[in-house]
C-alpha positions in Angstrom: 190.4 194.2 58.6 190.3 196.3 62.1 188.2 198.6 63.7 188.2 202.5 61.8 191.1 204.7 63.3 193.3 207.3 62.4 196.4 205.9 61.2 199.7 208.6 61.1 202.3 207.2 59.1 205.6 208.3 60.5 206.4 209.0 64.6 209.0 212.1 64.2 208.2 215.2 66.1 205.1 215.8 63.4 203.5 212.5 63.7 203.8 212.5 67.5 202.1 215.5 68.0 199.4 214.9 65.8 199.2 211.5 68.0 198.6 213.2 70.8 196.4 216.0 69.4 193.9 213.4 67.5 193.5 211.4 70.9 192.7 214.6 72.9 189.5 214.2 71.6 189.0 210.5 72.1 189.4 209.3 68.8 191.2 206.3 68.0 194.2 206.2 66.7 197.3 204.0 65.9 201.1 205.5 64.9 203.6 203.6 63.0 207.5 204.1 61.9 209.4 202.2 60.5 212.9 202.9 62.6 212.8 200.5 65.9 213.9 202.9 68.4 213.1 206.9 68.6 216.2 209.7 67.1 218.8 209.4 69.3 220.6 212.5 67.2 220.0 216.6 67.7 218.4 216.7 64.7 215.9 219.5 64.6 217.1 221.7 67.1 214.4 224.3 67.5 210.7 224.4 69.5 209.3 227.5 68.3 206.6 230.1 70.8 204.1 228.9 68.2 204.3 225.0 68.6 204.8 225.1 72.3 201.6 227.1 72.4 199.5 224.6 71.0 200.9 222.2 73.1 200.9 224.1 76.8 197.1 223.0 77.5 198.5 219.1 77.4 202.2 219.5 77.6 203.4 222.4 79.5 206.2 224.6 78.2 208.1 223.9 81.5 208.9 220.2 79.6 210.7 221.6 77.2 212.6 224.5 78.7 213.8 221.6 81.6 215.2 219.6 78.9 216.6 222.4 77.0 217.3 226.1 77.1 215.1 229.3 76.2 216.3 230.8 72.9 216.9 234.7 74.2 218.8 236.4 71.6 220.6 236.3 68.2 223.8 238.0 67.5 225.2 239.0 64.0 228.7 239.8 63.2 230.9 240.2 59.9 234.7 239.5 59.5 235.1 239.4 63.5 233.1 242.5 64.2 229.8 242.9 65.9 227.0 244.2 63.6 224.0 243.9 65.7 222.0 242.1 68.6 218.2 240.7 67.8 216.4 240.4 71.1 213.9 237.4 71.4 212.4 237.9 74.7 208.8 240.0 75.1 207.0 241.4 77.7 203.9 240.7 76.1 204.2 236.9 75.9 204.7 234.4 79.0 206.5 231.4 77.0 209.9 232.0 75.3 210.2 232.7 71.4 211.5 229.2 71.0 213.5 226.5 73.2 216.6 225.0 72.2 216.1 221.4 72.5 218.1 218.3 70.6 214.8 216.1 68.4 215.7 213.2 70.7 214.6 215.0 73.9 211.9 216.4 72.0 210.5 213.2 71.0 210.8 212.0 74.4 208.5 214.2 75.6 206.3 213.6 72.7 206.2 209.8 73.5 205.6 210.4 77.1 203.0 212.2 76.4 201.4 209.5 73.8 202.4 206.4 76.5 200.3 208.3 79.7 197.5 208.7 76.9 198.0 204.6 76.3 198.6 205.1 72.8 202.3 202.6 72.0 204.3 204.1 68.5 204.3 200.3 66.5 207.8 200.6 65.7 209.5 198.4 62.7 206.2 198.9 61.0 205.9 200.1 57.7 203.1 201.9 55.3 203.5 199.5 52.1 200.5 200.5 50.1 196.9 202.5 50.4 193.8 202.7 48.7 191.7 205.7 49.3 188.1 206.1 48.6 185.4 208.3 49.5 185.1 206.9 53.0 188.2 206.5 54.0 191.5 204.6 53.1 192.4 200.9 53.2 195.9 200.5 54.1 198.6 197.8 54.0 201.0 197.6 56.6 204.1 195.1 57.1 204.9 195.0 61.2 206.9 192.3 63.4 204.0 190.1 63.0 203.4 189.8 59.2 200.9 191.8 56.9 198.3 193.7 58.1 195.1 195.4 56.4 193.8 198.3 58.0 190.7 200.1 57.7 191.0 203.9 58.8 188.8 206.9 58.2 191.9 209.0 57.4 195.8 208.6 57.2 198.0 211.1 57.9 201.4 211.4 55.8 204.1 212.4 58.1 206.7 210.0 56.4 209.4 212.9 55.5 210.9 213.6 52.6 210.1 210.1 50.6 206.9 210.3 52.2 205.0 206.9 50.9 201.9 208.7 51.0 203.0 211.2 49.2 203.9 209.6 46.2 201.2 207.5 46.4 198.8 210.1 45.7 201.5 211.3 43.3 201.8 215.0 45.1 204.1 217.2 43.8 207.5 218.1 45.8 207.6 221.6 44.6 211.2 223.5 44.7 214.9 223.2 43.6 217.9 222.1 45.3 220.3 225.3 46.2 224.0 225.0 44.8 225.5 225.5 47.7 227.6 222.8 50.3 227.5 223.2 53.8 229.4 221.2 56.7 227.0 220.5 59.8 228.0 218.8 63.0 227.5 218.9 67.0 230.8 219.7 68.9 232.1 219.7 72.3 233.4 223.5 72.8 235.7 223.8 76.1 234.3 227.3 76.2 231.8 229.0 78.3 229.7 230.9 76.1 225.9 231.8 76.9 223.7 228.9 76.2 220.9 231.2 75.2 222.2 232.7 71.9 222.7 231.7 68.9 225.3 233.5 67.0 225.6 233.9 63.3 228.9 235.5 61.6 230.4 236.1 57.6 233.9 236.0 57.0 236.2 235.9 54.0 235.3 231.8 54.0 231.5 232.1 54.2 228.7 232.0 56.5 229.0 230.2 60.0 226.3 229.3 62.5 226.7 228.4 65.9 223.2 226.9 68.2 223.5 225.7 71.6 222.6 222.3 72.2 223.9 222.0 75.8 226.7 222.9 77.9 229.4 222.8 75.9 227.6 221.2 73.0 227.3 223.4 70.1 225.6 223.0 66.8 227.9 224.5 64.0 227.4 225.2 60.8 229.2 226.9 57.7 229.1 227.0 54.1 
């Protein structure tokens, strides 16, 4: 049995960033995932003004706008035909409505971030069972090195969508699937378009995305 800590359960873009929040204030903490390396796909593909606000007193904005590219606009069309232009950008705010940025270079940050705090993500490590009480929790893990019971004054569920936490304290996944198919996929586009816009269009076939991921690297996606 260890030493009380914080134990976050899951080291996506979430779990790191409550990581790196918790230890801000010098309390212990330990981060586990079960995957043995970090997302080496594009994944979620947007840093929003809000999150990169609550990060700029640790992890300036500049980090994410080098690795990716200030979302600036969004333009709309309809059978091939412009319908309209939203504009992203404010005068009244210093860091960009959002920054597109692949997960992978996200979570690089994220870990950088956690590794100059000294705080290692204990990868191939697994949340197999907890006991919660009014003090804290009383978790089993399963690691590298074998079984391991852990004693932490809370543990934080960021485990996705078959979050073991979750179901362990039997919390409802409210919500319905929607009837619909869609095709998503990262391209190569020998195309110049403008890496800050994201363009959405509806033809005869459906709906159709299109998201910059990097120069000449385009998230599509259509229904």
């Amino acid at each position: 049995m260890t030493q009380e800590v914080v134990l976050i359960a899951g080291a996506g873009p979430v779990g790191l960033t409550a990581a790196h929040r918790i230890a801000r204030h010098r309390v212990p903490v330990r981060i586990i995932d079960l995957a043995e390396a970090p997302t080496q796909l594009s994944k979620a593909l947007v840093v929003w003004r809000r999150t990169l606000q609550v990060l700029d007193g640790s992890i300036g904005f500049e980090r994410f706008l080098a690795a990716g590219h200030e979302a600036r606009k969004v333009s709309f069309s309809a059978r091939g035909k412009s319908i309209g232009t939203i504009d992203l950008k404010s005068k009244q705010h210093e860091l960009p409505a959002g920054v597109f940025i692949p997960q992978s270079e996200t979570e690089r940050i994220l870990i950088e971030a956690l590794e100059a705090q000294q705080i290692p993500v204990e990868r191939n490590t697994r949340l197999v069972d907890f006991i919660p009480d009014s003090e804290g929790v009383t978790c089993q893990l399963e690691g590298p090195e074998g079984t391991e019971q852990v004693r932490c004054s809370w543990l934080i569920g960021c485990d996705g969508a078959h979050s073991t936490v979750r179901h362990g304290l039997k919390i409802d996944f409210p919500g319905e699937a929607v009837d619909r198919r869609w095709i998503l996929g990262d391209v190569e586009i020998d195309t110049e378009w403008d890496l800050h816009e994201t363009m959405l269009g509806n033809g005869a076939g459906g709906l159709c995305g299109l998201f910059p991921v990097g120069p000449n690297r385009w998230r599509i996606i259509a229904d």
